[in-house]
VEXDREN-2710 file (C-alpha; in Angstrom, 1 decimal):
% VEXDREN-2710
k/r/px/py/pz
1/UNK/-8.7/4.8/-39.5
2/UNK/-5.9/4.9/-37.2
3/UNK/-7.8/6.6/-34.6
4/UNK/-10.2/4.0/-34.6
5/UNK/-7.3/1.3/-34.3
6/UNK/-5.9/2.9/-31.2
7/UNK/-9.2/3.2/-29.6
8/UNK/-9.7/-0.6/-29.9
9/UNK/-6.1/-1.4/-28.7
10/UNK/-6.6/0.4/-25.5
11/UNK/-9.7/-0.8/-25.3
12/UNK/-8.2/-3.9/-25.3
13/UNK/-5.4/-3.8/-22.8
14/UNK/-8.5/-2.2/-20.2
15/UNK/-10.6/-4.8/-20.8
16/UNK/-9.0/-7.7/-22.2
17/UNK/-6.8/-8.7/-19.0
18/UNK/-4.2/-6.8/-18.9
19/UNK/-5.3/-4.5/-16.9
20/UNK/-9.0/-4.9/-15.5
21/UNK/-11.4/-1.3/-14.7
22/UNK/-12.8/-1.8/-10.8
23/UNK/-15.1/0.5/-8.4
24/UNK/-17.7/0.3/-6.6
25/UNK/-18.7/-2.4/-4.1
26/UNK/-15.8/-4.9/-4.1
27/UNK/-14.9/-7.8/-1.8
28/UNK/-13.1/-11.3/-2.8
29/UNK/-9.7/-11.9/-3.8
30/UNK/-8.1/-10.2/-6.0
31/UNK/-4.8/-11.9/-7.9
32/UNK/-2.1/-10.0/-9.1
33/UNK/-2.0/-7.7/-12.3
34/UNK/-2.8/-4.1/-13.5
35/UNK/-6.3/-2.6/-12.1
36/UNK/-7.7/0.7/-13.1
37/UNK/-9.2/2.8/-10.6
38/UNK/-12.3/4.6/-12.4
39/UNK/-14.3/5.4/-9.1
40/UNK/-14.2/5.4/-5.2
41/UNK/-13.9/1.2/-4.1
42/UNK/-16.6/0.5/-0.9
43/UNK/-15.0/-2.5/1.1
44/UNK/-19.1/-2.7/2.7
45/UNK/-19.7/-4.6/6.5
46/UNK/-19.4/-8.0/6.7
47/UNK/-17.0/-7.8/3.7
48/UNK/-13.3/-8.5/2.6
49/UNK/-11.5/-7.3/-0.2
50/UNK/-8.0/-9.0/-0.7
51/UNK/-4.9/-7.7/-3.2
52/UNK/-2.7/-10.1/-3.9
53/UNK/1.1/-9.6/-4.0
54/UNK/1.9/-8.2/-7.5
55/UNK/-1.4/-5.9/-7.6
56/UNK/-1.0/-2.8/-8.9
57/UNK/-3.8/-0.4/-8.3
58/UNK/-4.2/3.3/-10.8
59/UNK/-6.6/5.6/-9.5
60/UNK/-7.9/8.2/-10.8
61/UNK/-8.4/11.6/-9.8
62/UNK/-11.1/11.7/-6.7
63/UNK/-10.9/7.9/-6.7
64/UNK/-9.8/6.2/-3.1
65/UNK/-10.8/3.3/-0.6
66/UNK/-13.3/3.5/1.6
67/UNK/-13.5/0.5/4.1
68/UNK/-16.6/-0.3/6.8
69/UNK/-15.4/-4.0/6.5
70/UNK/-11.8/-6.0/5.8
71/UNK/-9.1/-4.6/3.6
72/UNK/-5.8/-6.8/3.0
73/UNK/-2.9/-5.3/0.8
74/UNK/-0.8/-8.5/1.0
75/UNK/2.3/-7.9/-0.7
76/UNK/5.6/-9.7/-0.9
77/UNK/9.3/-8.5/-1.1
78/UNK/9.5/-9.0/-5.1
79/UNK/5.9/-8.2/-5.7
80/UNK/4.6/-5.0/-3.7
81/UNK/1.2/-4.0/-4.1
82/UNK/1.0/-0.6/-5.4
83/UNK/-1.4/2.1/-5.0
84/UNK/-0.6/5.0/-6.8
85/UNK/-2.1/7.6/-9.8
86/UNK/-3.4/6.6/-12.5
87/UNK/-1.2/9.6/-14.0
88/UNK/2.0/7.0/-13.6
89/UNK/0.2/4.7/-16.2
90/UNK/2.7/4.7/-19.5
91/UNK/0.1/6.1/-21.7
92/UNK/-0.7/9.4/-19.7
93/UNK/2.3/11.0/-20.5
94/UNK/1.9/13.4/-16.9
95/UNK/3.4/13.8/-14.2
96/UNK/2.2/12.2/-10.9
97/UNK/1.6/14.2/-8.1
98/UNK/0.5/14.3/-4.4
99/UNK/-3.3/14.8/-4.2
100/UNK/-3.5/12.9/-7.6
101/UNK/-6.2/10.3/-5.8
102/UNK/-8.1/10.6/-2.3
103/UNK/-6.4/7.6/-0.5
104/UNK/-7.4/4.4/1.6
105/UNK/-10.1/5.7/4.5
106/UNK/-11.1/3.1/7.3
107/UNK/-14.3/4.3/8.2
108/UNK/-14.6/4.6/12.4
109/UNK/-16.2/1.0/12.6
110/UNK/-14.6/-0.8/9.9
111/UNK/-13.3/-4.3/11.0
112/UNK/-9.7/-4.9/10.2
113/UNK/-7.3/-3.6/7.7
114/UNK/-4.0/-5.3/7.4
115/UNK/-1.3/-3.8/4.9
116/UNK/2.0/-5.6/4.1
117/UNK/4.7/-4.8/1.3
118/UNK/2.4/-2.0/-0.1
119/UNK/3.5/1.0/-1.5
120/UNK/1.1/3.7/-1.6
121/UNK/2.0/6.5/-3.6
122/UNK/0.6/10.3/-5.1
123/UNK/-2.5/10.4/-3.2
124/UNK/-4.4/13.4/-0.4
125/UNK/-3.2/10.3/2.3
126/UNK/-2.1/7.0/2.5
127/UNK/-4.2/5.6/5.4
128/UNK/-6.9/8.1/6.9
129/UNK/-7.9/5.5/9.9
130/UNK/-10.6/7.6/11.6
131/UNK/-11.1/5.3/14.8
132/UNK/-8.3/4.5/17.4
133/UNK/-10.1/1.6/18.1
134/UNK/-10.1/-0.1/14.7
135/UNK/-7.2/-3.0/14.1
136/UNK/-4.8/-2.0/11.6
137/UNK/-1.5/-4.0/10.7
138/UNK/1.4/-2.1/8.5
139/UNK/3.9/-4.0/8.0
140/UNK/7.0/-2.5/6.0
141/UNK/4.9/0.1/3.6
142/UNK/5.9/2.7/1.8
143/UNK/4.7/6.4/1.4
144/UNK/5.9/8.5/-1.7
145/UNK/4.8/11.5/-2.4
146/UNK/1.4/12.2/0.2
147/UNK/-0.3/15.4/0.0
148/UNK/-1.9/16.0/3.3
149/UNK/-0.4/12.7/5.4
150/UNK/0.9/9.2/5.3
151/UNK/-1.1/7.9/8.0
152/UNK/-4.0/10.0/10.2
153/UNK/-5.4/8.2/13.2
154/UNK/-8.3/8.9/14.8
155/UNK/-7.6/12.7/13.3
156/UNK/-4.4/12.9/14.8
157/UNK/-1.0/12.5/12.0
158/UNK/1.1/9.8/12.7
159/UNK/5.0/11.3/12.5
160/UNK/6.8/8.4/10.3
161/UNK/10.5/8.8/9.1
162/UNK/11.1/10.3/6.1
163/UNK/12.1/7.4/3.1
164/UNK/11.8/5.0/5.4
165/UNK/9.2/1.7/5.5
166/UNK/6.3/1.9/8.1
167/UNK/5.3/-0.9/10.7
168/UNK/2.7/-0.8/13.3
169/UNK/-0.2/-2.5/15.2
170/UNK/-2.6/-1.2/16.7
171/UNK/-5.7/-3.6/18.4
172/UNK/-4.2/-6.9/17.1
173/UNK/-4.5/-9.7/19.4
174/UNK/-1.7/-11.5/19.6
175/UNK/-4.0/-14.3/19.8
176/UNK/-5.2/-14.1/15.6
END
């Protein structure tokens, strides 16, 4: 009978708002809270797919991001949004490590992806962006623990300073 119990209670916190199971084809906006990573997320052309400051993302193992359209991460100073392993969820009980989930991937024409007070953590990389040409915006993220990279451009590693939160631009008009 307690087995039973337990079951329903995490059943519960999955499905019952606290924390809300996503994959698959996404786009909208998403407000903050808990979401649970069960499969790879496809941000599809033509799309957007929005966090909100105070998201926190769990992915699990050969889960990731895959982006042919718009990705914001739009965090704040209090409220980051966080990527990270689903391994760092209380009731796993493992340790987190790097190569825990496959990452965010901007496929080589996806249209715009625009990171701000994100922290991306335990993953193969943080930002695989394979096109030179596609507009990306980090402002002040954070890489812990990366398997492979923190950020690959057009197949190339981009050298960031250890511990330290990441800004770029690359293609953004100073126009938008």
């Amino acid at each position: 009978m307690k087995h039973i119990i337990v079951i329903l209670a995490l059943c519960a916190i999955v499905n019952g708002g606290v924390r809300k199971e996503i994959f698959g084809e996404l786009s909208g906006v998403y407000p903050a809270g808990d979401y649970f990573v069960t499969g790879t997320i496809y941000v599809l052309r033509g799309k957007t797919l929005h966090f909100e400051a105070g998201s926190r993302l769990y992915f699990e193992q050969f889960s990731g991001v895959t982006v042919f359209g718009t990705l914001i991460l739009e965090g704040s100073d209090e409220q980051p949004v966080t990527l990270t392993s689903a391994q760092k969820l209380p009731e796993r009980r493992q340790t987190p490590e790097s190569f825990d989930w496959n990452g965010v991937e901007l496929n080589a024409d996806a249209v715009l992806m625009n990171a701000e007070n994100t922290i991306i953590t335990h993953s193969v990389f943080g930002f695989n962006i394979k096109s030179h040409q596609t507009p990306v915006s980090l402002t002040n993220v954070q890489f812990d623990n990366i398997g492979y990279a923190s950020v690959v451009r057009d197949g190339k590693i981009v050298t960031l300073l250890p511990e330290k939160p990441y800004s770029n631009q690359w293609n953004i008009s100073s126009g938008d």
